[in-house]
FIPA-11707 format. One record per residue (C-alpha): residue in three letters; x, y, z. Coordinates in steps of 0.1 Angstrom, whole numbers, padded with zeros to 4 digits, always signed. Layout:
BEGIN
ALAXYZ...
// end
This chain:
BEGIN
UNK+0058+0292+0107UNK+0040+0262+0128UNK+0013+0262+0102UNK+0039+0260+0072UNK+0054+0231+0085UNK+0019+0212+0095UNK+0005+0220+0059UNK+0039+0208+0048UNK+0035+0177+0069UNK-0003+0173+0060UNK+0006+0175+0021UNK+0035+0145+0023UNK+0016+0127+0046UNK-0013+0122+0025UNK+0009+0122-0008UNK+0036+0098+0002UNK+0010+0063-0003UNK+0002+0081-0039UNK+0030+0062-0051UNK+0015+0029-0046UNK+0000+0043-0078UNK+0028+0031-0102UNK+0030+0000-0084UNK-0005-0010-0093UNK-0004+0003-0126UNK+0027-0016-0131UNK+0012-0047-0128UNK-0017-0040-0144UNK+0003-0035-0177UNK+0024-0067-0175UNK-0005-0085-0159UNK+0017-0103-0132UNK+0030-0094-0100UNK+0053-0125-0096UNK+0083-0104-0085UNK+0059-0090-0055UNK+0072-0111-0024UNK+0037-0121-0010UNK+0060-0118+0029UNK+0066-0079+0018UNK+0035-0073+0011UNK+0013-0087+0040UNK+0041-0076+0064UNK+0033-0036+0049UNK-0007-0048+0051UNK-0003-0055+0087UNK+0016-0031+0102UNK-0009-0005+0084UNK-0037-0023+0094UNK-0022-0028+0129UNK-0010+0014+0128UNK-0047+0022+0119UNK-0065+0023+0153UNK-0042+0050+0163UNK-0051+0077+0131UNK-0086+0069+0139UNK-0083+0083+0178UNK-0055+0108+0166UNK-0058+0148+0168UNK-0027+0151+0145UNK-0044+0159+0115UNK-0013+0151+0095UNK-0014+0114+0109UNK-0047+0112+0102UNK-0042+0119+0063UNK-0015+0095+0064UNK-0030+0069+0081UNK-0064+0073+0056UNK-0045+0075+0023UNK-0023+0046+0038UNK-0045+0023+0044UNK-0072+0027+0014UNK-0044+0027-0011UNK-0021+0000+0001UNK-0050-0020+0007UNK-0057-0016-0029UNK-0023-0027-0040UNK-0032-0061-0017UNK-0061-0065-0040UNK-0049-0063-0074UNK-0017-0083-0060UNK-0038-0113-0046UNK-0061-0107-0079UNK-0029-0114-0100UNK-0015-0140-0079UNK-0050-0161-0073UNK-0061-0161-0115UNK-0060-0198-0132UNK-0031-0200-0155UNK-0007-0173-0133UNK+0023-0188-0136UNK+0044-0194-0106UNK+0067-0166-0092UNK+0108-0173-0094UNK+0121-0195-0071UNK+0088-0209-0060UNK+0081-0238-0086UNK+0045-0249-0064UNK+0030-0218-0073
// end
């Protein structure tokens, strides 16, 4: 039964960051991310970044998918985020008329 609930664990853990997916895809159809809050999203960034270290020394294989899928897809979103935000002629997100 230990193993059912370790596949189980192994199988959310390296699914759950899958849905960063839709997010990118999202943006990459309306060609903005304006209503992505640049604090959200390097506050996520850094506490994955910062969590990393420990899937890297980990023997919890389910961490170690986690941390893996984690970090390779969210640091995707950053990407196509900053690419959005950082093209000439983005316009500037609500509420923050300087940019």
């Amino acid at each position: 039964m230990e193993d059912f609930w370790k596949l189980l664990g192994l199988v959310a853990g390296a699914g759950m960051p899958l849905f960063n997916i839709p997010l990118m895809v999202r943006i990459f159809r309306r060609k903005s991310c304006a209503d992505i809050s640049l604090t959200w999203l390097f506050g996520v960034w850094g506490c994955i970044v910062l969590m990393f270290p420990s899937t890297l020394v980990s023997d919890d294989i389910v961490l170690r998918a986690f941390g893996w899928s984690n970090i390779v897809l969210f640091s995707c979103v950053v990407m196509v985020v900053m690419y959005f935000r950082c093209r000439p002629g983005t316009p500037p997100a609500p509420g923050n008329p300087g940019r």
